[in-house]
C-alpha positions in Angstrom: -15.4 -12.8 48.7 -18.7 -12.3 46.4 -16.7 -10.8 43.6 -20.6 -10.0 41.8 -21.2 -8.3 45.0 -18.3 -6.7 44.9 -18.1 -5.0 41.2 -21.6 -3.8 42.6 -20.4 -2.5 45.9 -17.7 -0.7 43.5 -20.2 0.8 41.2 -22.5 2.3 43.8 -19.3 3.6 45.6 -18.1 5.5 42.6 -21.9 6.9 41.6 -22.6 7.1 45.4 -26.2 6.0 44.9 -28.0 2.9 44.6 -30.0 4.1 42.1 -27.3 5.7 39.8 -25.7 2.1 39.9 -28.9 0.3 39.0 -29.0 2.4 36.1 -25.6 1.9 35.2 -25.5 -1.7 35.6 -29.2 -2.5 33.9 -30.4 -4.5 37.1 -33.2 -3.1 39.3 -32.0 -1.4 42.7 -33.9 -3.9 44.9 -31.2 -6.2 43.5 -28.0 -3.5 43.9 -28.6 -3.4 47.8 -29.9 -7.4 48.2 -26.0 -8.2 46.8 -24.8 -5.0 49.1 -25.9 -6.4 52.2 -24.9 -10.0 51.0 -21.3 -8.9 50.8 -21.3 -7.1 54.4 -23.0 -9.7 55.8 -20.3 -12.0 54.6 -17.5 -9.5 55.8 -19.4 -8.6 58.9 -18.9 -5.2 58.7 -21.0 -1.7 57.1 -19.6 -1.2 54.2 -22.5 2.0 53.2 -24.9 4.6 55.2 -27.4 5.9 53.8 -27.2 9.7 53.0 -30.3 11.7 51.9 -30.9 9.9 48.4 -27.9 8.7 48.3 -25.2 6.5 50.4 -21.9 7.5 52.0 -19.1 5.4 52.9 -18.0 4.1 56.3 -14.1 3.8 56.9 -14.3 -0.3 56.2 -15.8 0.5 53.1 -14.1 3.3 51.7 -11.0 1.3 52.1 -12.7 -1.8 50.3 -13.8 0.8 47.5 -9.9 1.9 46.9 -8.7 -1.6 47.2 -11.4 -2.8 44.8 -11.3 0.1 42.6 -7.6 -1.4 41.5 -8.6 -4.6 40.8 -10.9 -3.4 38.5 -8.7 -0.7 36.7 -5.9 -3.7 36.3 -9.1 -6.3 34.9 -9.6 -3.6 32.4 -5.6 -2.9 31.7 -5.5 -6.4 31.4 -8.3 -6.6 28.7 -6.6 -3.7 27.0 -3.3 -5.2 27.0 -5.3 -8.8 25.8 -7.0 -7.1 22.8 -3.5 -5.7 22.0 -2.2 -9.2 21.6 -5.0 -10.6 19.9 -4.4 -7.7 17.3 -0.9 -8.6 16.9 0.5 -5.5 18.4 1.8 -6.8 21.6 3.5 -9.7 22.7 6.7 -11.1 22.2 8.1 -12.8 18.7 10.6 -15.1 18.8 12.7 -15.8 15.4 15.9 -18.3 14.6 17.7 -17.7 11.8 20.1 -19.0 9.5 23.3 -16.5 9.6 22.2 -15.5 5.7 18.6 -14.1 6.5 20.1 -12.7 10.2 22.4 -10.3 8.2 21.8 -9.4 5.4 17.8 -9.6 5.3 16.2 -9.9 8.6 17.4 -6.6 10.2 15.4 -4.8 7.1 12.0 -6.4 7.9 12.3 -5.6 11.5 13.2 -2.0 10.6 9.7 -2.1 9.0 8.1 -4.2 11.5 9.0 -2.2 14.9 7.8 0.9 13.2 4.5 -0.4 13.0 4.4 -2.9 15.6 6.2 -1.0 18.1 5.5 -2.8 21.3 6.0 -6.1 20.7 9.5 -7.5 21.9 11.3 -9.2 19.5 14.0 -11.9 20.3 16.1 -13.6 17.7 18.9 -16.2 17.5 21.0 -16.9 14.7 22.9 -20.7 14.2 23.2 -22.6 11.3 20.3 -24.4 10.0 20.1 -27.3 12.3 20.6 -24.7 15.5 18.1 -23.0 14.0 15.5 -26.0 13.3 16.4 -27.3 16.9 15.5 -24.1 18.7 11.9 -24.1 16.1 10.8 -28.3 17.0 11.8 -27.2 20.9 9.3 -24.1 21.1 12.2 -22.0 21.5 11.4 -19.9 18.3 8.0 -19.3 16.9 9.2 -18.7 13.8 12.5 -19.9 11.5 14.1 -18.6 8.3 16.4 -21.0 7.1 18.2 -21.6 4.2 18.0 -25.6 3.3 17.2 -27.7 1.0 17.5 -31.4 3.2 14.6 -32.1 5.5 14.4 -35.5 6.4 10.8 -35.2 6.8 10.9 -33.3 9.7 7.6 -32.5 11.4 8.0 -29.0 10.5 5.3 -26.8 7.8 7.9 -24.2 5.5 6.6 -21.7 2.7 9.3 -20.9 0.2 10.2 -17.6 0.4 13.3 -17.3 -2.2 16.3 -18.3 -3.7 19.8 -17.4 -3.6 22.3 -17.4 -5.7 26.1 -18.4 -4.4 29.0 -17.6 -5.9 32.7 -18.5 -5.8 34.2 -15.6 -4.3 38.7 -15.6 -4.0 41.2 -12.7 -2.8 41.0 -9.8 -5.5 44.6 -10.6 -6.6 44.0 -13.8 -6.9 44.9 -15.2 -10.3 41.4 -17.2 -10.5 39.7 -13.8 -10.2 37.2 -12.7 -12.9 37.9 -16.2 -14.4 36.1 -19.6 -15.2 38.0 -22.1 -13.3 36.9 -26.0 -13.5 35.4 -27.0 -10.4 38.1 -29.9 -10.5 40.7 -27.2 -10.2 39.2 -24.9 -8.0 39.0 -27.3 -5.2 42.5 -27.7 -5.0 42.6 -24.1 -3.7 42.2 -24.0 0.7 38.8 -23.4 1.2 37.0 -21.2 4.3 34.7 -23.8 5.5 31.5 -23.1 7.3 30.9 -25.7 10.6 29.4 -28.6 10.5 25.9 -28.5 11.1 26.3 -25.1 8.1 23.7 -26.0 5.3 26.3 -24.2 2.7 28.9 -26.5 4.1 26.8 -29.6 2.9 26.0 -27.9 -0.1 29.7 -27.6 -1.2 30.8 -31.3 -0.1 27.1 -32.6 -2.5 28.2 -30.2 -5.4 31.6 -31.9 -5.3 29.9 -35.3 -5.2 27.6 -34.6 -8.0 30.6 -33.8 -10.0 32.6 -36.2 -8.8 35.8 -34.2 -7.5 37.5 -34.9 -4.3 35.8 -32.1 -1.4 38.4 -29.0 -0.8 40.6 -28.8 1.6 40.1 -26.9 4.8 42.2 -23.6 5.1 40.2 -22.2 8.0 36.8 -23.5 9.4 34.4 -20.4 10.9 31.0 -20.4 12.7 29.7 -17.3 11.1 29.4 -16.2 7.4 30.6 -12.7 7.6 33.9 -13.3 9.4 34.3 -15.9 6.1 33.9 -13.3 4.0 36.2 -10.8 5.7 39.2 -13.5 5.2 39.1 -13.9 1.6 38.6 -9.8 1.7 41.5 -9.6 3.4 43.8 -12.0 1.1 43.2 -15.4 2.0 41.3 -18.7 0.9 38.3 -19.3 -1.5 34.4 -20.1 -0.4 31.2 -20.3 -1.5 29.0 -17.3 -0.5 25.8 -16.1 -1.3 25.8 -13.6 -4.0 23.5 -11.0 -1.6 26.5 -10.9 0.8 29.6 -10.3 -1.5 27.8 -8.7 -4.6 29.2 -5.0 -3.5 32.0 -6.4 -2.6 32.5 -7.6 -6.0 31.2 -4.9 -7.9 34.2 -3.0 -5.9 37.2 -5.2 -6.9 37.4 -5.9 -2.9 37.0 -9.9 -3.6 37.3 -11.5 -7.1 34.5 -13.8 -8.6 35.2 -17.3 -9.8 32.6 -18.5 -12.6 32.7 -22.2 -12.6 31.2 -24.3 -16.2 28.0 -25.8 -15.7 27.0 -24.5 -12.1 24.7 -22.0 -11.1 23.8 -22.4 -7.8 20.9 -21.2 -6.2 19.4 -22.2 -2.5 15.6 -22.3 -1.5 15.2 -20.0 1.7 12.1 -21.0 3.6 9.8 -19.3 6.5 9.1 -22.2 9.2 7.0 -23.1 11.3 6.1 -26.2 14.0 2.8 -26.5 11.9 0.7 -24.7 10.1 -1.7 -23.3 13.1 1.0 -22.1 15.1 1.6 -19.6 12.3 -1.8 -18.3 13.4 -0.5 -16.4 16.2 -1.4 -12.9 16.3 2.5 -11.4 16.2 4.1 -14.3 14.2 1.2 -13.8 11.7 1.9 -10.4 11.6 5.6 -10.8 10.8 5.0 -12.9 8.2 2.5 -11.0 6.1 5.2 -8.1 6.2 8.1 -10.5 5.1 5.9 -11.5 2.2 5.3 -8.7 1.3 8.7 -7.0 1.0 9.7 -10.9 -1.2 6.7 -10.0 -3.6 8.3 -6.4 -3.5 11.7 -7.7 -4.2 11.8 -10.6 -6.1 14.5 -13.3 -6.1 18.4 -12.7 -4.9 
């Protein structure tokens, strides 16, 4: 089917004149009922009568008219809804995160985000930093925030977005509490252990490295950072935790802080993408200019 002849046949049906369509369409009317006949000539049926100065509809063609008339209402929904996308108000954004971000920052800048981009859907998965970079280099996230610091030149493109400081955190009655214990005596202590894969994980065995003490023992090993946390809340083992989790919690004598000589840690977290164009995209761009903004708001953790 003509579909030319057919967005014609639709406008003269709605205006129910030839020459109201002409008008409309900015073509002349010999030319509105040359592409008429053309499309019931390749139908083989009368699609139009004429009525005084105007046409009516036979059956066939009132029929055709309904029929067509949805096409053309869903070419224009679909325009809409295109413009929307294109705008960065629809679509779908998919984010990995490390468990850090997916906590204790993330559900903040969607807060913001869903109020002002309220139809697109957002999907996010959190995993430890090489879940996370997996599910970003197999198109499975459009968008990573990941605390790292070891690449291995991986074909990704990363803005810095902050660092974090980590802390030592025991049991509140613990006798290290409040105190400056040696890292060489600290390690001693059973440790709660991220899994491997867990970029704070590596962190602890290369700060143990640099200073040349033996790696703690494992007390317990999790696969999340809150359910860490909870354990030494509840009495038991000592980890390293990122101050913007367990700084309440400290400031309420429900876990004790451990200063250790010589070691203030802090961790780069980085927005990531594939590549730099793929950052482009109407609803990741979006996202990103709001996270940006709140970090220039914020400042440093």
């Amino acid at each position: 089917m003509n579909l030319h002849a057919l967005r014609i046949f639709v406008e003269v049906a709605r205006r129910g004149s030839v020459t109201a369509a002409a008008d409309a369409l900015t073509i002349s009317q010999p030319a509105v009922s040359a592409q008429i006949r053309k499309l019931e000539n390749e139908l083989g049926i009368a699609l139009v009568l004429p009525e005084g100065r105007g046409i009516s509809l036979t059956d066939e063609g009132r029929f055709l008219y309904e029929q067509a008339r949805r096409i053309y209402d869903w070419e224009k929904e679909i325009e809409w809804q295109l413009n929307e996308m294109k705008e960065g108000t629809k679509g779908r954004l998919r984010l990995a995160s490390t468990f850090l971000p997916s906590h204790y920052l993330v559900p903040k800048w969607l807060a913001s985000y869903k109020q002002k981009y309220a139809h697109v859907e957002v999907d996010i998965r959190t995993g430890n930093s090489q879940k996370s970079i997996e599910r970003l280099l197999r198109c499975e996230a459009d968008l990573a925030i990941i605390t790292n610091e070891v690449w291995d030149d991986l074909p990704i493109y990363r803005m810095h977005l902050m660092d974090i400081r980590f802390w030592f955190i025991v049991p509140p009655c613990h006798p290290y509490a409040g105190q400056e214990i040696p890292l060489e005596t600290l390690v001693q202590e059973p440790f709660l252990l991220r899994e491997p894969g867990s970029s704070t994980r590596e962190k602890l065995f290369s700060l143990c490295r640099e200073h040349q003490v033996q790696p703690p023992q494992v007390g317990l090993q999790y696969h999340g950072l809150f359910e860490s946390i909870q354990s030494v809340r509840a009495g038991y083992g000592t980890m390293l935790a990122p101050a913007l989790a367990v700084s309440e919690l400290v400031a309420r004598g429900e876990v004790g802080r451990v200063t250790v000589p010589g070691i203030d840690l802090k961790r780069p977290m980085y927005l990531c993408l594939r590549d730099k164009e793929s950052g482009q995209r109407p609803v990741t761009a979006r996202f990103m200019e709001l996270v940006l903004q709140k970090h220039t708001l914020q400042g440093n953790f």
